[in-house]
C-alpha positions in Angstrom: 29.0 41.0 116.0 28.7 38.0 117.6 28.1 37.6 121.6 31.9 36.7 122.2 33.8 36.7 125.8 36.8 37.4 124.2 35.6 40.4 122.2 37.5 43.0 122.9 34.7 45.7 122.1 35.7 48.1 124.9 39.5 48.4 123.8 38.6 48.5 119.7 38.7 52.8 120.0 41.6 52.5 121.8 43.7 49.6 120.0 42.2 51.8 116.8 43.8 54.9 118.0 47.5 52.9 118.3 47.2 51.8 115.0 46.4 55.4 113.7 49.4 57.1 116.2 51.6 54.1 115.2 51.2 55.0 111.3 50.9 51.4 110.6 49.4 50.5 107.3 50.4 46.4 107.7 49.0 44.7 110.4 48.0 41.0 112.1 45.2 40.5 114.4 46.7 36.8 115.8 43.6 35.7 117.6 41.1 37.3 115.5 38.0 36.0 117.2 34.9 37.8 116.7 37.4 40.2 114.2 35.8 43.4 115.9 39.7 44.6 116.3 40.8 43.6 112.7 37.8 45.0 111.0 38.4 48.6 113.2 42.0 48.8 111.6 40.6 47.7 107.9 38.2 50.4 109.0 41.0 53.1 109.2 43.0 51.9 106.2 45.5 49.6 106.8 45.7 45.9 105.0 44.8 43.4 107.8 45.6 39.9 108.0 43.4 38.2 110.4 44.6 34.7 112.1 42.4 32.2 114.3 41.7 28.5 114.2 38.4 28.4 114.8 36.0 27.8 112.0 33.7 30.7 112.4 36.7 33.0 113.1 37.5 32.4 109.4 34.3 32.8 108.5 33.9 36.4 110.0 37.7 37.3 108.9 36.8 36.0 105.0 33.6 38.1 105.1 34.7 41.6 106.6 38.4 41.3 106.3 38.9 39.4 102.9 36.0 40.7 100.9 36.7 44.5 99.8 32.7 45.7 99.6 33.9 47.8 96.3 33.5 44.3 94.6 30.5 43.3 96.1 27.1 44.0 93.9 24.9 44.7 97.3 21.4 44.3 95.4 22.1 41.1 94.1 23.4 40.7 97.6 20.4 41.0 99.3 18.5 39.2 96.3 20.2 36.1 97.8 19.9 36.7 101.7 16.2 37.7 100.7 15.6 34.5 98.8 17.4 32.4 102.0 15.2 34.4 104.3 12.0 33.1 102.5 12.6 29.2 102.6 10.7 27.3 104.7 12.1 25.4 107.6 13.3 21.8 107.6 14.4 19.3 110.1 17.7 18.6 110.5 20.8 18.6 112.8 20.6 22.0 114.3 16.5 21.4 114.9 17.6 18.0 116.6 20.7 18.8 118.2 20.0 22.3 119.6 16.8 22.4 119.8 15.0 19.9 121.2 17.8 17.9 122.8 19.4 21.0 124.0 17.4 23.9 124.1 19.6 26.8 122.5 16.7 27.8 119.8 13.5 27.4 119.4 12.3 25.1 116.9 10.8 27.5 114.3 14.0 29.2 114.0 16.0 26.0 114.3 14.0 24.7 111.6 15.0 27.6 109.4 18.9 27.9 110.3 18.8 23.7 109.0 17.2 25.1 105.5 19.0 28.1 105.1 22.3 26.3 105.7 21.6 23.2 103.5 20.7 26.0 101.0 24.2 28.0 101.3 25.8 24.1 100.9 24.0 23.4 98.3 24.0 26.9 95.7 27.1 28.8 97.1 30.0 26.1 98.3 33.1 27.7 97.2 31.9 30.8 95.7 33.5 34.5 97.2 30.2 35.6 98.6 29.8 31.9 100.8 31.6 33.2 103.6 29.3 36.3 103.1 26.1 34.7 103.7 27.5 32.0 106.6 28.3 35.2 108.7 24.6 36.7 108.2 23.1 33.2 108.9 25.7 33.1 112.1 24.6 36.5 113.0 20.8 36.2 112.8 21.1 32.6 114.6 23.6 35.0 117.2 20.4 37.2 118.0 17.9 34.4 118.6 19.6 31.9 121.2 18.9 31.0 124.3 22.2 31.6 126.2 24.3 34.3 128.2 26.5 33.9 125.3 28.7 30.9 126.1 27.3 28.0 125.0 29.1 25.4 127.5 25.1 25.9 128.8 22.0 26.9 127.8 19.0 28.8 129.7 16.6 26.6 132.1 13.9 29.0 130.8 13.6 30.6 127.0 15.7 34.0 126.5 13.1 36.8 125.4 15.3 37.1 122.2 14.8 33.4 121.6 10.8 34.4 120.9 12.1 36.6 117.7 12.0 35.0 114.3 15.5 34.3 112.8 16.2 37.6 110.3 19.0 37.5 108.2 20.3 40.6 107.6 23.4 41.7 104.8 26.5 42.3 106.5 28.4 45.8 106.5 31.1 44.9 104.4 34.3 46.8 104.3 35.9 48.4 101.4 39.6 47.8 101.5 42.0 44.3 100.8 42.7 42.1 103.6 43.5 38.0 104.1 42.5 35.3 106.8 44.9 32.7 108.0 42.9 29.4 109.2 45.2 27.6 111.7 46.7 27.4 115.1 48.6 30.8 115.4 51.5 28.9 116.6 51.9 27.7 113.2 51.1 30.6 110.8 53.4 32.8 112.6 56.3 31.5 110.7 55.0 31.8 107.4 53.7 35.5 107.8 55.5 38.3 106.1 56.8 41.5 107.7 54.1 44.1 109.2 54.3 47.1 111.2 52.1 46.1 113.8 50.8 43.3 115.3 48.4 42.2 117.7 48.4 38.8 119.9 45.0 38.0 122.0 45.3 34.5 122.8 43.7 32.7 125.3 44.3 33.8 129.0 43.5 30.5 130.7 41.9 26.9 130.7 38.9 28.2 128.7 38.7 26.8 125.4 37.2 28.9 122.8 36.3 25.5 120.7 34.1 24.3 123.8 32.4 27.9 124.6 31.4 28.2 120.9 30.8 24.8 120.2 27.3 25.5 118.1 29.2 27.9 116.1 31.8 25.8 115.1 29.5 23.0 114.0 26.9 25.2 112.3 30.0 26.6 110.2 31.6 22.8 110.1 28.2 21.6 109.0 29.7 18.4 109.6 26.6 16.7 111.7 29.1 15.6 114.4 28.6 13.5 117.5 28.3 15.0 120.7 28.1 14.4 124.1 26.6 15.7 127.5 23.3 17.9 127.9 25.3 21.3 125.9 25.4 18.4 123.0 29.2 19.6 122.3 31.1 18.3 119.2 32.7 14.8 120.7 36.2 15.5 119.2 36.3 18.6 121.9 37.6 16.0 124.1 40.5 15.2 121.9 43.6 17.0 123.1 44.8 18.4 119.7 41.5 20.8 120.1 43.1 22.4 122.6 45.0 25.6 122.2 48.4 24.9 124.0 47.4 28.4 125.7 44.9 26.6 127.3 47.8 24.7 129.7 49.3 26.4 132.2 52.8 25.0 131.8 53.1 25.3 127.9 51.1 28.7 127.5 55.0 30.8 128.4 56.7 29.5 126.0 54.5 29.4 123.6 53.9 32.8 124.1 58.0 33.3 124.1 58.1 32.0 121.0 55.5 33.5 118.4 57.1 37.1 120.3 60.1 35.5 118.7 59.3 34.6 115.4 56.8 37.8 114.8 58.4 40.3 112.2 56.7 43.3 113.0 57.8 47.1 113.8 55.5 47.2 116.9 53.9 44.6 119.1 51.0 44.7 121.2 49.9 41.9 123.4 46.9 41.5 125.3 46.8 40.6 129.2 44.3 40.1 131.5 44.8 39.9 135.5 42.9 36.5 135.3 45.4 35.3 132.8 48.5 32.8 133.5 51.2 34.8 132.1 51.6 37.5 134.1 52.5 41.4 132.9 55.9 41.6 133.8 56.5 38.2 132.3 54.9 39.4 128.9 56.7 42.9 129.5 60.1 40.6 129.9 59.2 38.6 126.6 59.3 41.6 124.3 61.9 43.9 126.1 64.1 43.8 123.1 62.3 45.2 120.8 62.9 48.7 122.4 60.4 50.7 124.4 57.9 48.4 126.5 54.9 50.3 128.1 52.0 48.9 129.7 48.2 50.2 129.6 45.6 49.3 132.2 42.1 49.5 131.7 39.2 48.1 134.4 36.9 46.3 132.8 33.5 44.3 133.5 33.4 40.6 133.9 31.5 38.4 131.5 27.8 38.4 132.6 27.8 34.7 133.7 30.6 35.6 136.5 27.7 38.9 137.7 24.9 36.7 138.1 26.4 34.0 140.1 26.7 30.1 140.1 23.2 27.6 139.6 22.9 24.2 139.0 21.1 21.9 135.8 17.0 22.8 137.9 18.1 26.8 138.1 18.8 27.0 141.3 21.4 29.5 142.7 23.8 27.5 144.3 27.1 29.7 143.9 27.9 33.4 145.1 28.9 36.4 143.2 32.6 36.8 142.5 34.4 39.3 141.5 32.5 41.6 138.8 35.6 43.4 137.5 38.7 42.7 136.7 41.7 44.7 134.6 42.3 44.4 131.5 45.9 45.1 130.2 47.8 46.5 126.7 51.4 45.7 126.6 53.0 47.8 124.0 56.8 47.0 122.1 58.9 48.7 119.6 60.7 51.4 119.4 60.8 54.2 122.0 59.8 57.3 120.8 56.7 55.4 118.7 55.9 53.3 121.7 55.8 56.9 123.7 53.9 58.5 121.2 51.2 55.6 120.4 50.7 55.4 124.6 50.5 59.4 125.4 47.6 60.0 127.2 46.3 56.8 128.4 46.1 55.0 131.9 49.7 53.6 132.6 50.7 50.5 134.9 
């Protein structure tokens, strides 16, 4: 998976263990993301829907929670990503954009992620395995850049990983039927149908996902946007719409209040963060009748940019350390003896 600050890779055994004790076999993932959660409970059996607006979030979702890999011929498979792996590189918007205006590859393997996505355009625009070969191309470009993994920035000096030549690799496909819902969650909560567990993940604060994964979202776009400022992020970032109304402090609580409201599922679990604007009793309030509310802590480490402190555009440290840790938090809804049952054993609020 991709380099993701939202990933919630430390929690997937544990949110993969509720699903199991909660005998759910129907689930959303809201805020799919990076769909490490979504593809654990595919993983385990149940029929996942995945949800997100971003562009490469339905990328991911279409390739490892649409696809079942029972239908998936895997040598003529990695035929393809073996023929995409062998073209030569070409200039183009990803060579000019991020690489030599801002430096987030280097230009051999910028010059190849230009080729190899003209070439997915050109041969595979709508067929099933598209979304397929977009996540391996996102993927290999994933191990080669030259960030901390946020890409508001990019490194003064080249990331050892940015040295390695772009491999495309075939993606570990699930077996199993899923769907992916692209759009603002807010939205495609009303049209989803009854489940018996769901999972909401949105946005804690002001940081916007869209701005943070910028590259990603145009390399899946392939929409050769303008951009602006020395990250060269899409210009329609600074169009309100692209904003997820989580992102504003007043609106995020009743925003929140109200896809809690319109979700038909047996269970709900919510995550919370203690950097987040809706607080834990707040969220706790928000699903209190739905039966048994219990809440999970967990510490977890900061995102690596928050460890190594604050430097400005020459590199110098200009910023202390903050706080390297925070806790991370599961807020669990449904009925009581499930809730009880699904939460037995783990760190309690």
């Amino acid at each position: 998976m991709i380099k993701y600050i939202g990933s919630k890779r430390r929690l997937v055994p544990v949110l993969g263990e509720l699903l199991s004790r909660a005998g759910a076999t129907t689930v959303v993932d809201m805020f799919t993301g990076t769909t490490r959660v979504a593809q654990e409970w595919k993983r385990r059996g149940a029929h996942v829907t995945a949800v997100d607006s971003a562009r490469y979030s339905a990328v991911l979702a279409e390739c490892y929670i649409t696809t079942d890999a029972n239908e998936v011929d895997l040598g003529e498979l990695g035929l393809v990503i073996s023929h995409l792996q062998s073209l030569p590189g070409t200039d183009g918007y990803v060579t000019e954009t991020f690489s030599r205006q801002a430096r987030y590859f280097q230009e051999p393997n910028a010059r190849r992620i230009d080729a190899i996505r003209d070439a997915i355009e050109a041969g595979w625009s709508g067929h099933p395995w598209r979304p397929i070969l977009l996540a391996s191309l996102l993927q290999a470009a994933d191990r080669v850049d030259s960030t901390t993994g946020l890409q508001m920035a990019y490194l003064k000096q080249w990331s050892p990983r940015s040295y390695q030549p772009l491999d495309l690799r075939v993606p570990e496909l699930l077996a199993g039927s899923g769907s992916a819902r692209h759009g603002d969650a807010t939205e495609v909560v009303f049209g989803l149908s009854e489940v018996d567990l769901a999972y909401l993940d949105p946005p804690y604060n002001q940081h916007r996902y869209a701005g943070n994964y910028h590259v990603w979202e145009t390399l899946m776009a392939w929409d050769s946007p303008e951009h602006y400022g020395v990250a060269c992020k899409r210009k329609d970032l600074r169009e309100e719409h692209t904003a997820s109304v989580f992102n504003r402090r007043r609106q995020a609580p009743d925003a929140m209040a109200q896809m809690l409201g319109a979700l038909q599922a047996e269970v709900v679990v919510v995550s919370a963060s203690d950097e987040g604007w809706i607080g834990v009793d707040d969220l706790a309030g928000m699903v209190s009748g739905r039966g048994g509310v219990e809440v999970l802590a967990f510490d977890s480490r900061r995102y690596i940019g928050a460890q190594i402190g604050i430097h400005n555009s020459k590199g110098k440290k200009v910023g202390q350390v903050g706080r390297t840790s925070n806790t991370e938090y599961l807020i669990l809804a449904g009925p009581a003896e499930k809730v009880a049952r699904m939460v037995a054993g783990y760190p309690k609020l």
